[in-house]
N, CA and C atoms as an extended XYZ file, in Angstrom:
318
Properties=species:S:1:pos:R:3:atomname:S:1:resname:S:1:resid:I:1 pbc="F F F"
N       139.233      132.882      139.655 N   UNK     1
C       140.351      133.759      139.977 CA  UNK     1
C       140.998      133.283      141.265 C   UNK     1
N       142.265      133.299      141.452 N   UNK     2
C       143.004      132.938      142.375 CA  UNK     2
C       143.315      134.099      143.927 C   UNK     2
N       143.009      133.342      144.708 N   UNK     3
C       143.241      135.066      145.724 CA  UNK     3
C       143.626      134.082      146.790 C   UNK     3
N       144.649      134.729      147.569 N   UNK     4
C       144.810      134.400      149.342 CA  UNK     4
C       143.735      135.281      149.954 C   UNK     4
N       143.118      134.481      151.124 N   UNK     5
C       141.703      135.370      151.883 CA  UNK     5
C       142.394      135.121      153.169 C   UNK     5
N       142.252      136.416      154.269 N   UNK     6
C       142.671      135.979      155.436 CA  UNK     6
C       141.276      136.927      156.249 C   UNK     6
N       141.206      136.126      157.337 N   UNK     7
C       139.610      136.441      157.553 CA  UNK     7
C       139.771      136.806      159.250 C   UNK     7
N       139.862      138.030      159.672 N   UNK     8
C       139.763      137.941      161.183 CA  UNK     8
C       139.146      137.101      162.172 C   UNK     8
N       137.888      136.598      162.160 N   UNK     9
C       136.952      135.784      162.918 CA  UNK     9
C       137.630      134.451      162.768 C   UNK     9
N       138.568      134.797      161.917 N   UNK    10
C       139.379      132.939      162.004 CA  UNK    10
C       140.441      133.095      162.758 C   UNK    10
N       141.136      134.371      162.502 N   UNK    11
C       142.621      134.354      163.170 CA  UNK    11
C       142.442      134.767      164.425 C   UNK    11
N       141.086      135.124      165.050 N   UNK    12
C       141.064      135.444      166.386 CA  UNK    12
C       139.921      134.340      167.029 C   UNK    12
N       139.355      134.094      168.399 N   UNK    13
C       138.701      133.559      168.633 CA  UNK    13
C       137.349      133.389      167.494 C   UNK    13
N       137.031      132.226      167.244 N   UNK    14
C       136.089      132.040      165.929 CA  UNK    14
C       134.807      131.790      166.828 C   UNK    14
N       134.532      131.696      168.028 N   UNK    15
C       133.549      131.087      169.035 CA  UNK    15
C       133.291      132.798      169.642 C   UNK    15
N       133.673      133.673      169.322 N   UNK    16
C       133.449      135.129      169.853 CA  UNK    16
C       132.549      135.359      168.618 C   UNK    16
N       132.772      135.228      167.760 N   UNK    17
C       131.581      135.701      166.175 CA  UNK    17
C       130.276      135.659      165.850 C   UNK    17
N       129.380      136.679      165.924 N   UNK    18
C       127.980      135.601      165.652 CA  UNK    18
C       128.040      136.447      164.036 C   UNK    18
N       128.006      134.970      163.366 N   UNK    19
C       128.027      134.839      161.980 CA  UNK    19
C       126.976      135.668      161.152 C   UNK    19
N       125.726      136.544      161.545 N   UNK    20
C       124.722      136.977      161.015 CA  UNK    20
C       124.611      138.273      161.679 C   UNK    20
N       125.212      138.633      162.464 N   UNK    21
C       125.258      140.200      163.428 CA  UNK    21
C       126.674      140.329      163.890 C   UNK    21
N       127.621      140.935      163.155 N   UNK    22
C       128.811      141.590      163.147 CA  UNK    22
C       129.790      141.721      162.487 C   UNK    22
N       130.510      142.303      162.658 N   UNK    23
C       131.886      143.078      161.409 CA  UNK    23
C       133.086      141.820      161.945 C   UNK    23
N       133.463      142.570      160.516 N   UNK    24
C       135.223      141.879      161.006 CA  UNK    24
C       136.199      142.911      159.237 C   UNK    24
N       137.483      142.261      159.610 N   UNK    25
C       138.495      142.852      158.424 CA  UNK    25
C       138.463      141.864      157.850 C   UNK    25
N       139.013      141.373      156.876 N   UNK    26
C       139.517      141.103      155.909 CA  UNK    26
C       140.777      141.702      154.828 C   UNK    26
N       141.579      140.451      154.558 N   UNK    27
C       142.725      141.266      153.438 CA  UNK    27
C       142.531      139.999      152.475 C   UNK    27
N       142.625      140.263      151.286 N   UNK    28
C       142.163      140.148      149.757 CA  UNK    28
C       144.297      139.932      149.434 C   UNK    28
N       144.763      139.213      149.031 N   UNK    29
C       146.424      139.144      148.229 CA  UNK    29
C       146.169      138.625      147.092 C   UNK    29
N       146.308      138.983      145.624 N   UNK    30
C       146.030      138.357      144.585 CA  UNK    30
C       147.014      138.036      144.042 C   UNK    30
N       147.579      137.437      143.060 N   UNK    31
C       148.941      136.516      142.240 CA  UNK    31
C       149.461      137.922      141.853 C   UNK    31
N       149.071      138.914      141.079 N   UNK    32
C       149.636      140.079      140.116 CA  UNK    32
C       150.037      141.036      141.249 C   UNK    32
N       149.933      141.019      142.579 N   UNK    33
C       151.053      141.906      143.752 CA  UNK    33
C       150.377      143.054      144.304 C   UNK    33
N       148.569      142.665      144.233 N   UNK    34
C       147.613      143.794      144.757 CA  UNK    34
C       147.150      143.206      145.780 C   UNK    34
N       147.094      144.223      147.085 N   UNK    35
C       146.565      143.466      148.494 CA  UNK    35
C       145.452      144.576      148.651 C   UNK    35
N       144.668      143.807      149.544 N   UNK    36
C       143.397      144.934      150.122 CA  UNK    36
C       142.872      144.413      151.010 C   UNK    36
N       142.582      145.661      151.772 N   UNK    37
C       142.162      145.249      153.298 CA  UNK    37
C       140.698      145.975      153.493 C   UNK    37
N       139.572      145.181      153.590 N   UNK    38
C       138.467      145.539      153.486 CA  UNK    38
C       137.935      145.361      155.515 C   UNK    38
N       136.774      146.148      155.430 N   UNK    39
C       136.008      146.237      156.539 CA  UNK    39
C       134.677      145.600      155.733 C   UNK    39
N       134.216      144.451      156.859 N   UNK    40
C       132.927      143.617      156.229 CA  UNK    40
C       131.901      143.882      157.645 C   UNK    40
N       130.215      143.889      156.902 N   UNK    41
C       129.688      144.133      158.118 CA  UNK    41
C       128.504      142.932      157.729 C   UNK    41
N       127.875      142.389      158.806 N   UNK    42
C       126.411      141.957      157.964 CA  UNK    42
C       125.465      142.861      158.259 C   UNK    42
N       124.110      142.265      157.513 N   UNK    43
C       123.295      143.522      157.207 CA  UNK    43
C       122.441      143.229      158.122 C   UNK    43
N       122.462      142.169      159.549 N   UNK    44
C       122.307      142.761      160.891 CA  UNK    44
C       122.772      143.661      161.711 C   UNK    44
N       124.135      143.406      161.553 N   UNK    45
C       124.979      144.528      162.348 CA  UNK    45
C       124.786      146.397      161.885 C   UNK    45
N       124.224      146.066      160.647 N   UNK    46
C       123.611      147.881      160.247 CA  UNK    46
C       122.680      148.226      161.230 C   UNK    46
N       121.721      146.875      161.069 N   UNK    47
C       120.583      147.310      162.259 CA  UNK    47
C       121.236      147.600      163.277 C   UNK    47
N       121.905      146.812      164.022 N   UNK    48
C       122.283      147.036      165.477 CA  UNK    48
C       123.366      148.098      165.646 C   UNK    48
N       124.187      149.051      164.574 N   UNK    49
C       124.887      149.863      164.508 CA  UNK    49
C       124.065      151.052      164.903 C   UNK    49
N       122.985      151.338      163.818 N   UNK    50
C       122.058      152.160      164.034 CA  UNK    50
C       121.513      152.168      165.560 C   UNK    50
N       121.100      150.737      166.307 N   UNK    51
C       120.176      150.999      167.155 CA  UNK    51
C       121.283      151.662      168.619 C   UNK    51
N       122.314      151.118      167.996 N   UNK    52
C       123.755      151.351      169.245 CA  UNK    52
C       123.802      152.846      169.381 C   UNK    52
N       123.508      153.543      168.219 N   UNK    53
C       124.084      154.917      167.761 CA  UNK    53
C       122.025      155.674      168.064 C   UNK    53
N       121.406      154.905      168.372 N   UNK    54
C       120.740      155.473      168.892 CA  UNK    54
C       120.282      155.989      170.605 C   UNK    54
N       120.742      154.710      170.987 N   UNK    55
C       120.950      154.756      172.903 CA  UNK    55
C       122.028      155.768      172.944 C   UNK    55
N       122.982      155.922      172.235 N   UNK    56
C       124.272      156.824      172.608 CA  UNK    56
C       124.046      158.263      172.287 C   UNK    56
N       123.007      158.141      170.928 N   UNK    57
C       123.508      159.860      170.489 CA  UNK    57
C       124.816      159.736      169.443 C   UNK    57
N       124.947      158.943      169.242 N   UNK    58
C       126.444      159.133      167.972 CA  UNK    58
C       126.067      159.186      166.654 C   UNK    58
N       126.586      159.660      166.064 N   UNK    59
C       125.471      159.777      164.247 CA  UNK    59
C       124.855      160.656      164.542 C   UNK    59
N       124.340      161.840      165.430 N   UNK    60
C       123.383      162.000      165.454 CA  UNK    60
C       121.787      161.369      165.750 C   UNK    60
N       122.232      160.775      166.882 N   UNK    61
C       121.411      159.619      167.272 CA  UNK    61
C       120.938      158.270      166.249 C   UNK    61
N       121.676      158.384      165.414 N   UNK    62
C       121.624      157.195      164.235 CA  UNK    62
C       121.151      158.026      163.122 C   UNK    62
N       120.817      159.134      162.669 N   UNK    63
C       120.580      159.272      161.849 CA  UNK    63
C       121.171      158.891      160.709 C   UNK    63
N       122.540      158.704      160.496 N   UNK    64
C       123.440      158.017      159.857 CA  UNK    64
C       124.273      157.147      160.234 C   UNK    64
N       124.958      156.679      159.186 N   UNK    65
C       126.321      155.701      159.678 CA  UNK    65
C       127.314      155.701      158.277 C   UNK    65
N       128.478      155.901      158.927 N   UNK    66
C       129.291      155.886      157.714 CA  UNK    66
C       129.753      154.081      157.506 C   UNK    66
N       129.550      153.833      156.032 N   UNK    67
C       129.359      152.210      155.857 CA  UNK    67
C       130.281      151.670      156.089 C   UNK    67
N       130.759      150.458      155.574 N   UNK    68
C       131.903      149.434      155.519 CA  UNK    68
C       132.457      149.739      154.364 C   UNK    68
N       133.508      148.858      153.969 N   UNK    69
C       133.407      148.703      152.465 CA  UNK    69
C       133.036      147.911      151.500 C   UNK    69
N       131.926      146.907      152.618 N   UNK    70
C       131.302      145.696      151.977 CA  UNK    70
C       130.226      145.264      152.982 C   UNK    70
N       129.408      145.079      152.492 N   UNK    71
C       127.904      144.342      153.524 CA  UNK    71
C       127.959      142.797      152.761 C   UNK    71
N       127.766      142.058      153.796 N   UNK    72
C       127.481      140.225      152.880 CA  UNK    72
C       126.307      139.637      153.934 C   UNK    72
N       125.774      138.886      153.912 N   UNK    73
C       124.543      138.164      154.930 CA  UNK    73
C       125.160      137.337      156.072 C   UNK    73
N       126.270      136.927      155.697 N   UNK    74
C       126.791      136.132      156.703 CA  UNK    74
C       128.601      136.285      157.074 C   UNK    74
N       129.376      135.908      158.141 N   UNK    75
C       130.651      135.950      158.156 CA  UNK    75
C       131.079      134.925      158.180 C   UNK    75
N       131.146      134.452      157.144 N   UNK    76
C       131.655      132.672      156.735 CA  UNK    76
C       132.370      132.790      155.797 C   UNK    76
N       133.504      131.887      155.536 N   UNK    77
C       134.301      131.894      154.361 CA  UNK    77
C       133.890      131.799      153.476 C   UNK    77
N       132.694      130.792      153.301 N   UNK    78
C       132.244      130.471      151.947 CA  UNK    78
C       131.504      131.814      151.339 C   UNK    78
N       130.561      132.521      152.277 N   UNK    79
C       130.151      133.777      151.653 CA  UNK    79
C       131.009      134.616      151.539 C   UNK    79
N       131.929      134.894      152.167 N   UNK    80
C       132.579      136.285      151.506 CA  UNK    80
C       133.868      135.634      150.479 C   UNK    80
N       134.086      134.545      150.625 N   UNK    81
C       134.984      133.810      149.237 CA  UNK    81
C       134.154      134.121      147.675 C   UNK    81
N       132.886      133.544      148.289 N   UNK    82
C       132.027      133.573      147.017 CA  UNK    82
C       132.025      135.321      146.158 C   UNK    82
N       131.738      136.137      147.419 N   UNK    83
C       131.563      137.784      147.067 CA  UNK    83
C       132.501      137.984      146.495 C   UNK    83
N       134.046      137.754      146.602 N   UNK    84
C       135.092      138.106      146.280 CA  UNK    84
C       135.186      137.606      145.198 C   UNK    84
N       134.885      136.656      144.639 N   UNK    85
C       135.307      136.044      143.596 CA  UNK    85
C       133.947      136.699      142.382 C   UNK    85
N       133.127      136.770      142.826 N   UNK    86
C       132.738      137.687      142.193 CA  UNK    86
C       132.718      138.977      141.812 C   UNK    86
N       133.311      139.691      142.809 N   UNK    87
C       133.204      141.028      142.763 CA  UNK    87
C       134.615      141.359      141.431 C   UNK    87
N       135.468      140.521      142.100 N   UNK    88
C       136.773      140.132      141.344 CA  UNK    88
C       136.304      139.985      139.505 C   UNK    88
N       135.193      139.141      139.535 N   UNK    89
C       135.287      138.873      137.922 CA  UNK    89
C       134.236      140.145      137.069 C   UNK    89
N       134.178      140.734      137.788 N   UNK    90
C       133.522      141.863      137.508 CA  UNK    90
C       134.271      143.293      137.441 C   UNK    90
N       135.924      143.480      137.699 N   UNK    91
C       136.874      143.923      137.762 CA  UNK    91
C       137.477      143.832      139.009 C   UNK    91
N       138.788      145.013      138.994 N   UNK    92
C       139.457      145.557      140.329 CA  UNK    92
C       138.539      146.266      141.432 C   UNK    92
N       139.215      145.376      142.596 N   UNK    93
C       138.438      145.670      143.509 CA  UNK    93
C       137.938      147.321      144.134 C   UNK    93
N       139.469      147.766      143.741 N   UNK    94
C       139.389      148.847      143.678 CA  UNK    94
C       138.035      149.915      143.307 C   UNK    94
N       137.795      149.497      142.038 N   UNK    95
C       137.192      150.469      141.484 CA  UNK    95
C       135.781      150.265      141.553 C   UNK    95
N       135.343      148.846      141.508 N   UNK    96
C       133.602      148.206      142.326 CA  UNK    96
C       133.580      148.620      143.428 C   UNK    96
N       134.595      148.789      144.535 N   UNK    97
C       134.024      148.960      145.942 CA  UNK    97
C       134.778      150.677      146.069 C   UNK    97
N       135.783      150.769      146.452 N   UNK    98
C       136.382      152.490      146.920 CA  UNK    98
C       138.344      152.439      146.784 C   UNK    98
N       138.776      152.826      146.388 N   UNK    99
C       140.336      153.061      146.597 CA  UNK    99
C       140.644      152.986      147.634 C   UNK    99
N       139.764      153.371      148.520 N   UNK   100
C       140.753      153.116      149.886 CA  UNK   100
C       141.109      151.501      150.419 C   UNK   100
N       140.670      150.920      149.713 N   UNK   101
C       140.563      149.227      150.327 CA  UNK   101
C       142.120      148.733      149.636 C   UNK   101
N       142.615      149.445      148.694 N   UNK   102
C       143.803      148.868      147.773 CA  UNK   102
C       145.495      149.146      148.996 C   UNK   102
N       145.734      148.249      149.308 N   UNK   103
C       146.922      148.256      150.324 CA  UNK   103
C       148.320      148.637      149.451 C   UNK   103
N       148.594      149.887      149.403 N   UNK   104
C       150.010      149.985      148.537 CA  UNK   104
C       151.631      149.689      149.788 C   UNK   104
N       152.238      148.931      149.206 N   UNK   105
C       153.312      148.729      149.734 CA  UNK   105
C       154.289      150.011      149.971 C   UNK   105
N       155.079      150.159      150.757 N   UNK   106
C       156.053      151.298      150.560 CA  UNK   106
C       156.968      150.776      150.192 C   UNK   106
């Protein structure tokens, strides 16, 4: 499947990122005129969300966390290219991950 990927950790300092512990955005543009703008986390940064939200007291001292709209192991193109392209052949993104990720134009 064909998609434009635009990846924050690229368009901003790429030497600020540690590739295995932290978030970034992402927007998804496909050929048929559907865009989506996802929040990506790795599934270090859960840990360290939690442990953040525990020194603070936020969550309820971590008892929770409200998620992303995608967890992947790493923040590299090739892994979240790969996710996408899968998630993609498995349907609209929409409806595998949450509606809110689908960018409607005005």
């Amino acid at each position: 499947m064909n998609f434009e990927l635009w990846l924050e950790f690229e368009a901003v300092d790429s030497s600020n990122w540690n590739i295995e512990n932290d978030f970034c955005n992402i927007r998804v543009d496909l050929p048929n005129g559907k865009h989506y703008g996802l929040n990506i986390w790795t599934y270090k940064f859960l840990e360290a969300a939690v442990n953040l939200d525990r020194r603070s007291g936020n969550n309820l001292g971590g008892l929770y966390q409200k998620p992303p709209d995608l967890f992947v192991k790493e923040l590299s193109r090739n892994c979240i290219e790969m996710t996408i392209m899968d998630l993609l052949s498995q349907g609209n993104l929409e409806d595998i991950l949450n509606t809110s990720i689908l960018f409607q134009e005005e």
